[in-house]
PDB file of N, CA, C and O in Angstrom:
ATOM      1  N   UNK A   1      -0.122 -13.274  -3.091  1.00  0.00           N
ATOM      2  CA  UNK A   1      -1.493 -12.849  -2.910  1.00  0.00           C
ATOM      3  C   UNK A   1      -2.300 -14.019  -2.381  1.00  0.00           C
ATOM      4  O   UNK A   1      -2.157 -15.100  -2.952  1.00  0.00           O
ATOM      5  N   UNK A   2      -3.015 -13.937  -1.497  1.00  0.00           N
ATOM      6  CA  UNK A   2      -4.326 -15.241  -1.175  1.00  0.00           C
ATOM      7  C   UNK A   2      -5.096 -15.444  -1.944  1.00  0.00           C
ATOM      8  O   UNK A   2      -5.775 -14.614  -2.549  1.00  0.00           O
ATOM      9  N   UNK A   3      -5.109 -16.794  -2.053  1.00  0.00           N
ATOM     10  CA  UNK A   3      -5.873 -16.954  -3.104  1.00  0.00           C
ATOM     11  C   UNK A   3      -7.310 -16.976  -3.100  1.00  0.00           C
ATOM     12  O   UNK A   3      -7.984 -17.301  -4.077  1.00  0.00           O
ATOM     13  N   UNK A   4      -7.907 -16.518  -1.641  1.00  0.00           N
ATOM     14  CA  UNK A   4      -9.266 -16.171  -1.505  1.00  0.00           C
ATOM     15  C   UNK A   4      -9.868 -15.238  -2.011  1.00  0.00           C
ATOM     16  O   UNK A   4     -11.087 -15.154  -2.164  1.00  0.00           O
ATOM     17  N   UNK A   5      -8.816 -14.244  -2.394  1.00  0.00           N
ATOM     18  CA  UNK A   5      -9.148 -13.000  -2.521  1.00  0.00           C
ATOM     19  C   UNK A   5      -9.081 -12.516  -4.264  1.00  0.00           C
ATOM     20  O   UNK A   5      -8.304 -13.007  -5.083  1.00  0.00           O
ATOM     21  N   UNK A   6     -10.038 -11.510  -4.529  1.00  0.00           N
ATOM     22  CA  UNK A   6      -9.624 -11.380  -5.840  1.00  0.00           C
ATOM     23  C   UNK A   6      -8.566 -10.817  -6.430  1.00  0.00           C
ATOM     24  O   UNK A   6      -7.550 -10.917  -5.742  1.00  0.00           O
ATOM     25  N   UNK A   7      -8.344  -9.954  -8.019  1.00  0.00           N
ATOM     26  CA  UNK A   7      -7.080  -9.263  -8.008  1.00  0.00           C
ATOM     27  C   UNK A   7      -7.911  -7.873  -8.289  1.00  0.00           C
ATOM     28  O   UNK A   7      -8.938  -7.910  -8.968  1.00  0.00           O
ATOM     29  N   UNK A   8      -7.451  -6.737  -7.772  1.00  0.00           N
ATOM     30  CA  UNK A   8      -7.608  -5.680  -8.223  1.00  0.00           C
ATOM     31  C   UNK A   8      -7.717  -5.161  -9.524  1.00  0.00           C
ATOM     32  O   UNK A   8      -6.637  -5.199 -10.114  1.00  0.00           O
ATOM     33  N   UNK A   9      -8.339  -4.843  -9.964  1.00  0.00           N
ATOM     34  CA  UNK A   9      -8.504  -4.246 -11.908  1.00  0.00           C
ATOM     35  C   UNK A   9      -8.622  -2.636 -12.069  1.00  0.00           C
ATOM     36  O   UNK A   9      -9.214  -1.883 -11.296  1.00  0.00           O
ATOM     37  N   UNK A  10      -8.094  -2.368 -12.962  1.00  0.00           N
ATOM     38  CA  UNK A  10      -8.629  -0.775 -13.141  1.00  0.00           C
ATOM     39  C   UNK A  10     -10.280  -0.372 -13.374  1.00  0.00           C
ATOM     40  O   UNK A  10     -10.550   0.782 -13.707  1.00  0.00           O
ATOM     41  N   UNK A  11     -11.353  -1.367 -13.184  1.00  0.00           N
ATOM     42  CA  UNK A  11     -12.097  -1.406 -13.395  1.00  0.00           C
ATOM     43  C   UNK A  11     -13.259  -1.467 -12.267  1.00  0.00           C
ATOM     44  O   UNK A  11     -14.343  -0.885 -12.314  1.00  0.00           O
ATOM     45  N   UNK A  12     -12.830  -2.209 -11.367  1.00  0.00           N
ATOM     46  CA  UNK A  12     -12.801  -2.416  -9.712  1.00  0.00           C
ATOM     47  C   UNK A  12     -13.011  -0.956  -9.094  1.00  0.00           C
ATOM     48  O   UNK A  12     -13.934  -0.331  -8.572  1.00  0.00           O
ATOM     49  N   UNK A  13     -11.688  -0.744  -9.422  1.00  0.00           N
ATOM     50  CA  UNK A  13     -11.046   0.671  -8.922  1.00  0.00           C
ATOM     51  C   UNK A  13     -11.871   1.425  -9.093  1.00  0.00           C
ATOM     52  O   UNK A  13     -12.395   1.900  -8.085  1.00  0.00           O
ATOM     53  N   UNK A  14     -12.414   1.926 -10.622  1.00  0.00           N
ATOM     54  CA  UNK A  14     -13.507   3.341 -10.758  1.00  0.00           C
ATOM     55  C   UNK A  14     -14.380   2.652 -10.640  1.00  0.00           C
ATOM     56  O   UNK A  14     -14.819   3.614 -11.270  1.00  0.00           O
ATOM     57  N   UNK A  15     -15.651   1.492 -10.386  1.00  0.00           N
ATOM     58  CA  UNK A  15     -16.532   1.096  -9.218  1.00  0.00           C
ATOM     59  C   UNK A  15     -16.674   1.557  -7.923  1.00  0.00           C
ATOM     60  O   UNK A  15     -17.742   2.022  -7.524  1.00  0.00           O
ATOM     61  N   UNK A  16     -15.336   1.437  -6.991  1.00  0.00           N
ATOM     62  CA  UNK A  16     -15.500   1.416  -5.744  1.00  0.00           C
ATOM     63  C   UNK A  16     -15.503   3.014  -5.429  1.00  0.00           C
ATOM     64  O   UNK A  16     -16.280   3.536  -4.629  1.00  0.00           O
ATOM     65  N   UNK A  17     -14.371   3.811  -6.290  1.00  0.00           N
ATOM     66  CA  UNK A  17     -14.704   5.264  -6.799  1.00  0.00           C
ATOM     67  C   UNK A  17     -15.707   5.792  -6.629  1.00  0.00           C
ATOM     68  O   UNK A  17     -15.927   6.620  -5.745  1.00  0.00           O
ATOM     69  N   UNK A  18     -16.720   5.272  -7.707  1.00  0.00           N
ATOM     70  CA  UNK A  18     -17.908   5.924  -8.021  1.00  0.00           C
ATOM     71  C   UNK A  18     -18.947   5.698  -7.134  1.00  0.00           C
ATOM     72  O   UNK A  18     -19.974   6.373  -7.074  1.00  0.00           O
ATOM     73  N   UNK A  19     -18.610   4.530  -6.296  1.00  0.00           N
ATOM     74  CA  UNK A  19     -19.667   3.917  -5.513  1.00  0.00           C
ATOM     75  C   UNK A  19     -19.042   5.191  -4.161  1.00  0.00           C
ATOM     76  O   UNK A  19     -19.995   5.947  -3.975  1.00  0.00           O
ATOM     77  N   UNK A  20     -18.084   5.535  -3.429  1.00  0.00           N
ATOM     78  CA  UNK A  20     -18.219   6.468  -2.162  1.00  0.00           C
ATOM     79  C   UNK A  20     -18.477   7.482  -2.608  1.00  0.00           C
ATOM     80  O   UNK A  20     -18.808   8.324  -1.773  1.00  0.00           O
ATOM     81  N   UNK A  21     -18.467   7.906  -4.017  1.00  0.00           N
ATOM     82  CA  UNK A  21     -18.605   9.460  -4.832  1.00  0.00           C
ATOM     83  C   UNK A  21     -20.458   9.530  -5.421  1.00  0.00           C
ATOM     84  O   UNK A  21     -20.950  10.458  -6.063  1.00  0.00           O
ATOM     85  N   UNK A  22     -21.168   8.280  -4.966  1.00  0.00           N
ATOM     86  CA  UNK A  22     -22.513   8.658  -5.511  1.00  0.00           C
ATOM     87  C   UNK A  22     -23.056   8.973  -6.704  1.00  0.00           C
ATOM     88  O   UNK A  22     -24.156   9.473  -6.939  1.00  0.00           O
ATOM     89  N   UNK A  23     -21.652   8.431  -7.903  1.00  0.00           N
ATOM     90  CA  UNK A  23     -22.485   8.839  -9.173  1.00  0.00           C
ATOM     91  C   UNK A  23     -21.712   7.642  -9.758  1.00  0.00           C
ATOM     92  O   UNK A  23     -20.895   6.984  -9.113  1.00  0.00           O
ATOM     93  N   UNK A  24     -22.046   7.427 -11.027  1.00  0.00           N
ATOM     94  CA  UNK A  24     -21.805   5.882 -11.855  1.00  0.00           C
ATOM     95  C   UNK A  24     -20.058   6.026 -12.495  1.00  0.00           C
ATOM     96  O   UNK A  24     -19.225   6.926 -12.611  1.00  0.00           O
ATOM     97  N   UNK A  25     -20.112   5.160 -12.673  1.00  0.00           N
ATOM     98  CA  UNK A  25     -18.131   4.171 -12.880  1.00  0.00           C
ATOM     99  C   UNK A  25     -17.890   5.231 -14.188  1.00  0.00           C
ATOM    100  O   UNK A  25     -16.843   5.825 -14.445  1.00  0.00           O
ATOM    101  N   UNK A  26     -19.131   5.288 -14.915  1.00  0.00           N
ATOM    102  CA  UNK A  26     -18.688   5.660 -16.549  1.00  0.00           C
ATOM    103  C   UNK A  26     -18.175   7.527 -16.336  1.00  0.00           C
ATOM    104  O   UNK A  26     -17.436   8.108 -17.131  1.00  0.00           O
ATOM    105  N   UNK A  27     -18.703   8.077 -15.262  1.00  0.00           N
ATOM    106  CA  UNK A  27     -18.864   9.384 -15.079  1.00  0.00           C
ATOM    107  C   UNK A  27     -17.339   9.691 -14.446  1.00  0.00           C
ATOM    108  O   UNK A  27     -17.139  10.894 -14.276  1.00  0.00           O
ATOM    109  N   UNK A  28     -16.169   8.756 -14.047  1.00  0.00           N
ATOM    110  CA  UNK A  28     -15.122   9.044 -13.977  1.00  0.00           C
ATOM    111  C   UNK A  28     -14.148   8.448 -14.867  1.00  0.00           C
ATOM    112  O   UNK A  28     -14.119   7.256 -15.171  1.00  0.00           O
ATOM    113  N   UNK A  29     -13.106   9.628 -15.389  1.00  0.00           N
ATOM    114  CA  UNK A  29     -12.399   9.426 -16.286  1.00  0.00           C
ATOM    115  C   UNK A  29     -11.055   8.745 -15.805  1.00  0.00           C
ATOM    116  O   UNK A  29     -10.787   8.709 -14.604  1.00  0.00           O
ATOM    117  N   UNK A  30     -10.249   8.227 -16.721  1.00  0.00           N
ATOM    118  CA  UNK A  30      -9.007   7.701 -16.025  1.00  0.00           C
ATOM    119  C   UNK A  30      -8.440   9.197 -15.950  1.00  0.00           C
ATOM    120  O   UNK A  30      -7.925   9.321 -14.839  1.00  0.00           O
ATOM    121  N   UNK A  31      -8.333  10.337 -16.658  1.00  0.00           N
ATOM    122  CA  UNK A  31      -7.730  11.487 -16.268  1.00  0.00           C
ATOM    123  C   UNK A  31      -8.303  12.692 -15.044  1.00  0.00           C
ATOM    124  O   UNK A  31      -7.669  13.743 -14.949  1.00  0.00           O
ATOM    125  N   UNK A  32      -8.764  12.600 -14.703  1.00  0.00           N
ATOM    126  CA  UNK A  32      -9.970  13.128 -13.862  1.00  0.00           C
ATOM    127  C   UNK A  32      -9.504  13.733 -12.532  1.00  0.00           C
ATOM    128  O   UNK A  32      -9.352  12.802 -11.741  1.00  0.00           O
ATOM    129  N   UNK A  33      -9.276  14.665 -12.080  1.00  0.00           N
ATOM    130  CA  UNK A  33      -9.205  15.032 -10.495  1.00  0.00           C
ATOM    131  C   UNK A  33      -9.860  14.256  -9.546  1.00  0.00           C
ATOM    132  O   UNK A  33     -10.970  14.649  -9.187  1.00  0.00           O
ATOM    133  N   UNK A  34      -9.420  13.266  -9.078  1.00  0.00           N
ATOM    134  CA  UNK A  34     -10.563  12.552  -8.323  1.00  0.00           C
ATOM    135  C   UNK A  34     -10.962  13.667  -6.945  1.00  0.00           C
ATOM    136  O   UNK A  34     -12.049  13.675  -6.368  1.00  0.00           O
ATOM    137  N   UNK A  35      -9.837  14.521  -6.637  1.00  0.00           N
ATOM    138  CA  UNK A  35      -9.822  15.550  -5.967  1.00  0.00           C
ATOM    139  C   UNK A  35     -11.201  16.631  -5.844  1.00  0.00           C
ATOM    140  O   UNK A  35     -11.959  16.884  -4.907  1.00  0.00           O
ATOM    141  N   UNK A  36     -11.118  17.148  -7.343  1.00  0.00           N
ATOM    142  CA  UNK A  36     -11.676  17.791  -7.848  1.00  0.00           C
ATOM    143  C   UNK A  36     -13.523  16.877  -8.045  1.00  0.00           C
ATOM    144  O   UNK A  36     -14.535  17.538  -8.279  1.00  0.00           O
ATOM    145  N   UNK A  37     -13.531  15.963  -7.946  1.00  0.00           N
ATOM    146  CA  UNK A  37     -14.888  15.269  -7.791  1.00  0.00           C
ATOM    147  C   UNK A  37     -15.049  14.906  -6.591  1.00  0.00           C
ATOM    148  O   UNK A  37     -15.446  13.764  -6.357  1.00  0.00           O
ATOM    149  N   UNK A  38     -14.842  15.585  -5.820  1.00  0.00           N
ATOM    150  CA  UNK A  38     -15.083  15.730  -4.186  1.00  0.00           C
ATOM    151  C   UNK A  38     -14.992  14.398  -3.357  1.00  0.00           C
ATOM    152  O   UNK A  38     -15.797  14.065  -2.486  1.00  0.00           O
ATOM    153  N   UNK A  39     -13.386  13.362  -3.945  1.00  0.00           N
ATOM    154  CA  UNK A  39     -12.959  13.024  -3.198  1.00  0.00           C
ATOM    155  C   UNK A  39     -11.775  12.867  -2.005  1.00  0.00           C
ATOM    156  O   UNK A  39     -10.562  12.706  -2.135  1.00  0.00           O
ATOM    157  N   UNK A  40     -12.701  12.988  -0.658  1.00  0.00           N
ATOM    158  CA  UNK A  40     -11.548  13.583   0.340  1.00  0.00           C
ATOM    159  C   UNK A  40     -10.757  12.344   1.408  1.00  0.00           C
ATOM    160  O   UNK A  40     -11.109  11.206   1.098  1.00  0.00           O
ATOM    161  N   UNK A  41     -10.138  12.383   2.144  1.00  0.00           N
ATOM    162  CA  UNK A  41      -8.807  11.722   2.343  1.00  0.00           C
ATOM    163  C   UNK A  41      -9.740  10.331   3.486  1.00  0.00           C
ATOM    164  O   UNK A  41      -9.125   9.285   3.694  1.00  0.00           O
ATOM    165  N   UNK A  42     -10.933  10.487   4.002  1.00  0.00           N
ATOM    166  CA  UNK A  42     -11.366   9.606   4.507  1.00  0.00           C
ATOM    167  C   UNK A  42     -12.176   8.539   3.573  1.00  0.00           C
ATOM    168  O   UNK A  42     -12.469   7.360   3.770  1.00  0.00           O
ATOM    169  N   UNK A  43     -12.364   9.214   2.735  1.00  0.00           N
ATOM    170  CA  UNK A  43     -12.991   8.257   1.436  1.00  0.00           C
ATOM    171  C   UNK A  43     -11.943   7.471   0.982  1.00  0.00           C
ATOM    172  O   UNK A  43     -12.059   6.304   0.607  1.00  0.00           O
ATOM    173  N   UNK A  44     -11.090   8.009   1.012  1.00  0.00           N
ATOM    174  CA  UNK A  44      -9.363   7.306   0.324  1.00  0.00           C
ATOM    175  C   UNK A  44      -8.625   6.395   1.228  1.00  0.00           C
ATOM    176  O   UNK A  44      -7.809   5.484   1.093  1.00  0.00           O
ATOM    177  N   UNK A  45      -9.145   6.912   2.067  1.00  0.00           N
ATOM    178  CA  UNK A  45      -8.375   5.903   3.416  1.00  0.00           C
ATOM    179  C   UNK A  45      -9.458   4.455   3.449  1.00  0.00           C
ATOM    180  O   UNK A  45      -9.223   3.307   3.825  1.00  0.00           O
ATOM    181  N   UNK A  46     -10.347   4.904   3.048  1.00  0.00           N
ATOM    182  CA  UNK A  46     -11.789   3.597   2.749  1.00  0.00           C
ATOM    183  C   UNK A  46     -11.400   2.581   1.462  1.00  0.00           C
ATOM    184  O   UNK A  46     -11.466   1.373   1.236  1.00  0.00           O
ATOM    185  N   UNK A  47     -11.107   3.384   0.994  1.00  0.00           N
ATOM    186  CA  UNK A  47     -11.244   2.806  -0.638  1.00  0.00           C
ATOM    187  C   UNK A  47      -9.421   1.928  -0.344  1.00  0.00           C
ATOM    188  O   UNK A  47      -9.296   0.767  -0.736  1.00  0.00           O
ATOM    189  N   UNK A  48      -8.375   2.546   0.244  1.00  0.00           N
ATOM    190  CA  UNK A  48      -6.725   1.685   0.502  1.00  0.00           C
ATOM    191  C   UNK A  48      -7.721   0.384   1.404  1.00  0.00           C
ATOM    192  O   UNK A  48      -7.977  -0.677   0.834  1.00  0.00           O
ATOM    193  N   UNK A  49      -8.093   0.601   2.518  1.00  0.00           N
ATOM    194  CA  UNK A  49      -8.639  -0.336   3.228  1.00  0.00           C
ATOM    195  C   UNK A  49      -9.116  -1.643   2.686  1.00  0.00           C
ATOM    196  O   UNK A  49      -9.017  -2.748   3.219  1.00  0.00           O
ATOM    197  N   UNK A  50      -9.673  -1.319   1.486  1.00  0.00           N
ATOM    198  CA  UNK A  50     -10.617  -2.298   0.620  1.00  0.00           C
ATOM    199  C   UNK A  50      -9.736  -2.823  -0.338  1.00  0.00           C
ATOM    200  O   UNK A  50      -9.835  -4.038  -0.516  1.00  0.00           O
ATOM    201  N   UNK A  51      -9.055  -2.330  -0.877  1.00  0.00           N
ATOM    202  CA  UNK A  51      -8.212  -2.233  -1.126  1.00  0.00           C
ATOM    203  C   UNK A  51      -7.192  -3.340  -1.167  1.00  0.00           C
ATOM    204  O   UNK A  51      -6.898  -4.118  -2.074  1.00  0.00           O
ATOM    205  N   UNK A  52      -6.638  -3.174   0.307  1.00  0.00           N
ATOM    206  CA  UNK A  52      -6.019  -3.932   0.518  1.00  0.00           C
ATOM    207  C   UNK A  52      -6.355  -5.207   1.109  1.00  0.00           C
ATOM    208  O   UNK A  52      -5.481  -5.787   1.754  1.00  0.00           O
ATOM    209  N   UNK A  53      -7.347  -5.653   0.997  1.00  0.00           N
ATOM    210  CA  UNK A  53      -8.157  -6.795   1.253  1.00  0.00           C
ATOM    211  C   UNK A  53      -7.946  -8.055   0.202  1.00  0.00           C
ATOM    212  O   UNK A  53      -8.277  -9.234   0.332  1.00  0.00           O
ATOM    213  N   UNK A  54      -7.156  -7.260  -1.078  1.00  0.00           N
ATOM    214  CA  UNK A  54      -7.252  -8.124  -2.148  1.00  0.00           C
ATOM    215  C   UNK A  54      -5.715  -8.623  -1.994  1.00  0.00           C
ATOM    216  O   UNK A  54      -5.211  -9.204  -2.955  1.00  0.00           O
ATOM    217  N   UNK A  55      -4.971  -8.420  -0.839  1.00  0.00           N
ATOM    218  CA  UNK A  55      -3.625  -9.032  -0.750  1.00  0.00           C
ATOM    219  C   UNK A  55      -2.243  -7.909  -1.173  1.00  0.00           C
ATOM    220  O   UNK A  55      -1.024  -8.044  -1.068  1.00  0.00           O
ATOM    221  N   UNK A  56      -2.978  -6.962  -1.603  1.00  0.00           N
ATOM    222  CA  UNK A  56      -1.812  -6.035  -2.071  1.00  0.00           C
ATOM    223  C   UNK A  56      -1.471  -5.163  -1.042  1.00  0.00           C
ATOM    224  O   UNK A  56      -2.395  -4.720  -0.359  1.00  0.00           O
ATOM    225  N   UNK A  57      -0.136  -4.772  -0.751  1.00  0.00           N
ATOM    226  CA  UNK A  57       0.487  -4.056   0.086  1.00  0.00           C
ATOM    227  C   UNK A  57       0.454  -2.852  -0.412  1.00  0.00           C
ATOM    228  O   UNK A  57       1.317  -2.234  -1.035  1.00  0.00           O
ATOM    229  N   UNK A  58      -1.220  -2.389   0.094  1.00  0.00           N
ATOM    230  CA  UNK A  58      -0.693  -0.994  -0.816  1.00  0.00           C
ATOM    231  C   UNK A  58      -1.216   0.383   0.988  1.00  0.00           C
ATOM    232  O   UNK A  58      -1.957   0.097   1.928  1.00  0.00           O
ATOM    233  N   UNK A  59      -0.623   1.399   0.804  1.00  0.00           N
ATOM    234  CA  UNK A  59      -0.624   2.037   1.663  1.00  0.00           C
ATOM    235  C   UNK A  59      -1.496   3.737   1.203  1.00  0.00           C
ATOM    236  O   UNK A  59      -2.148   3.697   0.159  1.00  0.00           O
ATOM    237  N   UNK A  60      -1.477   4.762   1.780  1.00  0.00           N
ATOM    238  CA  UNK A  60      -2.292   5.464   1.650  1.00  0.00           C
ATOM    239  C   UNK A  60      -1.780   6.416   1.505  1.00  0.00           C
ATOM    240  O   UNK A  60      -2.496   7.155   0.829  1.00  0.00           O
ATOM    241  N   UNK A  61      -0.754   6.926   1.807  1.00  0.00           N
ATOM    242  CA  UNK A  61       0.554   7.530   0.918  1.00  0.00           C
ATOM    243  C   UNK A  61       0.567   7.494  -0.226  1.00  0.00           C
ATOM    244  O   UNK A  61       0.373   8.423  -1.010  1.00  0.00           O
ATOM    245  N   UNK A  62       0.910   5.882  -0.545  1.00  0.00           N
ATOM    246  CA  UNK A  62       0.546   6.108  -1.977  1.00  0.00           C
ATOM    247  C   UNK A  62      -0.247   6.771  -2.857  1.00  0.00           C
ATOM    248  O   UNK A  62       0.200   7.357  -3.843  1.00  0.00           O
ATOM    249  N   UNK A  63      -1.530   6.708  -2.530  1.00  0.00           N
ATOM    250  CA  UNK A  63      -2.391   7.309  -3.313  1.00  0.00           C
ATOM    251  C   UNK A  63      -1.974   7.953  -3.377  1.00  0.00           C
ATOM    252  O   UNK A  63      -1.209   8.265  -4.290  1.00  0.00           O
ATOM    253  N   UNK A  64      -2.444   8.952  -1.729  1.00  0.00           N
ATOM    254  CA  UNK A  64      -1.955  10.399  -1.747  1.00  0.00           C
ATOM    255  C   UNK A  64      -1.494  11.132  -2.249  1.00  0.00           C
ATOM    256  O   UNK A  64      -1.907  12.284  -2.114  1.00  0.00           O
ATOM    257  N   UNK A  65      -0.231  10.805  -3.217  1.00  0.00           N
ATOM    258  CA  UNK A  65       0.383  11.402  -3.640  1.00  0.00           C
ATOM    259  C   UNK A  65      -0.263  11.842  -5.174  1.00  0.00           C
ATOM    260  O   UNK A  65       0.074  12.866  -5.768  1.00  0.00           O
ATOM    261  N   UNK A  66      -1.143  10.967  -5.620  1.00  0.00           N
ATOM    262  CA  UNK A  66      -1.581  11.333  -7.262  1.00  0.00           C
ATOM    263  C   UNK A  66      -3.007  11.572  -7.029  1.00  0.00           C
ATOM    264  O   UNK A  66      -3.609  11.103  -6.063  1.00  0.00           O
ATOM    265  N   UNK A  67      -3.480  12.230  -7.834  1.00  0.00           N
ATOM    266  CA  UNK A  67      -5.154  12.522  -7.790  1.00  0.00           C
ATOM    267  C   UNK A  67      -6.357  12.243  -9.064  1.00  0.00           C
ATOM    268  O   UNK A  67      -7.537  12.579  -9.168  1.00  0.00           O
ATOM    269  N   UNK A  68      -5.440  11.479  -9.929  1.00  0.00           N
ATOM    270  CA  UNK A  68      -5.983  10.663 -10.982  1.00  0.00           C
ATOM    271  C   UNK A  68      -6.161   9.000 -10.549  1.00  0.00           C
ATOM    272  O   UNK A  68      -5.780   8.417  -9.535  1.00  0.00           O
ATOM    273  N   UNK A  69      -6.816   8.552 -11.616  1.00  0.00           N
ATOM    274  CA  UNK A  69      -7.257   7.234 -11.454  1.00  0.00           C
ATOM    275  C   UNK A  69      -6.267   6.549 -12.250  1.00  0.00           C
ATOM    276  O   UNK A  69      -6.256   5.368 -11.905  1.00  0.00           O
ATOM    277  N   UNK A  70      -5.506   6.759 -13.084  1.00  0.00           N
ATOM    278  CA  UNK A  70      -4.826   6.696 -14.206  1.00  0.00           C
ATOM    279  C   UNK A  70      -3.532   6.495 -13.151  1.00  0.00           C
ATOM    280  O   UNK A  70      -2.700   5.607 -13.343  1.00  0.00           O
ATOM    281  N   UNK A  71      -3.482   7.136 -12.367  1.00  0.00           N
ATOM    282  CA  UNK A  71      -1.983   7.247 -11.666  1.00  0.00           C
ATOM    283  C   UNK A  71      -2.068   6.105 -10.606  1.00  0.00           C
ATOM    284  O   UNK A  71      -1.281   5.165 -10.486  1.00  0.00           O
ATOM    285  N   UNK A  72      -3.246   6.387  -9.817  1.00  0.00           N
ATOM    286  CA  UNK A  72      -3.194   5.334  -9.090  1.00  0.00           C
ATOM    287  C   UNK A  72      -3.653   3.656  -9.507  1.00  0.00           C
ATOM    288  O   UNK A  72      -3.904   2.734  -8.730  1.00  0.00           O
ATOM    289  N   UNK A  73      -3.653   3.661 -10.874  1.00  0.00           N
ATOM    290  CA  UNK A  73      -3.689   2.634 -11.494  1.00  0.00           C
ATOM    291  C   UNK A  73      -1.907   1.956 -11.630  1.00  0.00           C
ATOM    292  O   UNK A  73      -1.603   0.770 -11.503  1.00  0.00           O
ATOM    293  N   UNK A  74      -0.904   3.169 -11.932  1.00  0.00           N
ATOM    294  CA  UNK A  74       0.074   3.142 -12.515  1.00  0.00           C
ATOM    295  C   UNK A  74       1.006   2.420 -10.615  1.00  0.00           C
ATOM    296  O   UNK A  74       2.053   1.781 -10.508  1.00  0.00           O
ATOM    297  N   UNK A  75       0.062   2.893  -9.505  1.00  0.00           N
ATOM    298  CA  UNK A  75       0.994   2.469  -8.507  1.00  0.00           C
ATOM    299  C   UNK A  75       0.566   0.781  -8.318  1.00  0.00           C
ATOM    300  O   UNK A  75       1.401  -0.119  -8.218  1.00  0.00           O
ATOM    301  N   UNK A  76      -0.930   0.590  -8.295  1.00  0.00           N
ATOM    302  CA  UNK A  76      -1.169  -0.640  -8.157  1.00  0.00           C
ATOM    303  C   UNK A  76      -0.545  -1.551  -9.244  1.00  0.00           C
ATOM    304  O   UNK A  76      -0.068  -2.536  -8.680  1.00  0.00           O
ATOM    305  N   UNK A  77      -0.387  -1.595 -10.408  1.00  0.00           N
ATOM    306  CA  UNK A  77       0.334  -2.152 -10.979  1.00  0.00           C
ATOM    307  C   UNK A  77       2.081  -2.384 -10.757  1.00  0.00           C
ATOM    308  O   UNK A  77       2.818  -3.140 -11.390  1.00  0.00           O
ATOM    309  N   UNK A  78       2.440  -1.413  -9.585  1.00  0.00           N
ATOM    310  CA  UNK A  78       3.689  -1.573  -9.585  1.00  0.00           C
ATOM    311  C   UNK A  78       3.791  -2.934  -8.549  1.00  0.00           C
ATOM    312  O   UNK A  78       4.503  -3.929  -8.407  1.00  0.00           O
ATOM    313  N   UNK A  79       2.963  -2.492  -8.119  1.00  0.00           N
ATOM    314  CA  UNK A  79       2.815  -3.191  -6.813  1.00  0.00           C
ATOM    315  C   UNK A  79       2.829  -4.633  -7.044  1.00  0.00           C
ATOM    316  O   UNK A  79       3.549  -5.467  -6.494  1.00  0.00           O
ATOM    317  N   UNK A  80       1.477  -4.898  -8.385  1.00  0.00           N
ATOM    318  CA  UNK A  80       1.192  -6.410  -8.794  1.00  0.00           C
ATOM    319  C   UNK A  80       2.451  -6.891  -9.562  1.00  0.00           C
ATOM    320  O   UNK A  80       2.582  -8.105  -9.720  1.00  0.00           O
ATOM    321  N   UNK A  81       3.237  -6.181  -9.973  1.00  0.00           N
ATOM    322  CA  UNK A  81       4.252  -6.823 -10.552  1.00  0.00           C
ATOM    323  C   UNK A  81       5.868  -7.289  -9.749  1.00  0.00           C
ATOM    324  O   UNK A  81       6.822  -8.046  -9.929  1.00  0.00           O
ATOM    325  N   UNK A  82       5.205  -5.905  -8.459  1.00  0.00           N
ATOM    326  CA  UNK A  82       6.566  -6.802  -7.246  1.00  0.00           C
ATOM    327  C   UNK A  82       6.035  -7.813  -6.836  1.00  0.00           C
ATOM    328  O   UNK A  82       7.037  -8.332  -6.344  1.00  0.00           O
ATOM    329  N   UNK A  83       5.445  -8.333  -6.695  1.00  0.00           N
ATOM    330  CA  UNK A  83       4.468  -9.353  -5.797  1.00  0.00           C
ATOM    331  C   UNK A  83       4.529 -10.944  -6.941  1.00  0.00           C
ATOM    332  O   UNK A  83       4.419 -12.161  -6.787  1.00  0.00           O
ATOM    333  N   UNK A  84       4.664 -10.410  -7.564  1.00  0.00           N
ATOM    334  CA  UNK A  84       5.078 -11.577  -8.935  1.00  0.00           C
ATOM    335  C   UNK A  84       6.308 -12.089  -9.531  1.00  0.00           C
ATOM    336  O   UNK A  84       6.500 -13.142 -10.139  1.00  0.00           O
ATOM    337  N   UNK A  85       7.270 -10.938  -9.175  1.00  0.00           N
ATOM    338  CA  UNK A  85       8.565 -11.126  -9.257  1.00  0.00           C
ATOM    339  C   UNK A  85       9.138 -11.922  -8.727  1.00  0.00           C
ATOM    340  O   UNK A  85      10.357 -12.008  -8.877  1.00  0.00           O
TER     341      UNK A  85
END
C-alpha cells in the first residue's frame, strides 16, 4: 500500500455511502440493501474509484456481487490481508 494514502475502515466505507446516498453514516446498517437504499451501479463505480485510491486492488465486480455493507466489508478485508501476506 503507499504510504501516502490512508487505509480503508468499515467506517470510511458507510461515510462515503451515506455521503453519494444524501442521508447520514448512522442511517445505514452493516445489514442493509445498499440496493434497496437507492444505490445504483454509477454511484458504486464512484465509491471502487475512491476507493481504490487508498492502494487497494479492489475492482467493481467485486462489489457487485454483494449488496450489503457487511459483505463488502468482508471483500475489502480480504483484500487487506493479501496485500500483507
Amino acid at each position: 500500500m503507499n504510504a501516502t494514502t490512508e487505509t480503508l475502515t468499515l467506517e470510511r466505507m458507510r461515510a462515503d455511502v451515506a455521503r453519494v446516498l444524501d442521508c447520514q453514516a448512522a442511517d445505514i446498517g452493516d445489514d442493509d440493501n445498499l440496493i434497496d437504499l437507492d444505490l445504483d451501479s454509477m454511484r458504486m463505480l464512484g465509491l471502487v474509484l475512491a476507493w481504490g485510491n487508498t492502494g487497494l486492488p479492489l475492482e467493481f465486480s467485486q462489489l457487485a456481487e454483494h449488496t450489503t455493507l457487511r459483505q463488502w466489508w468482508a471483500v475489502v478485508q480480504q483484500l487487506q490481508a493479501s496485500q500483507t501476506a
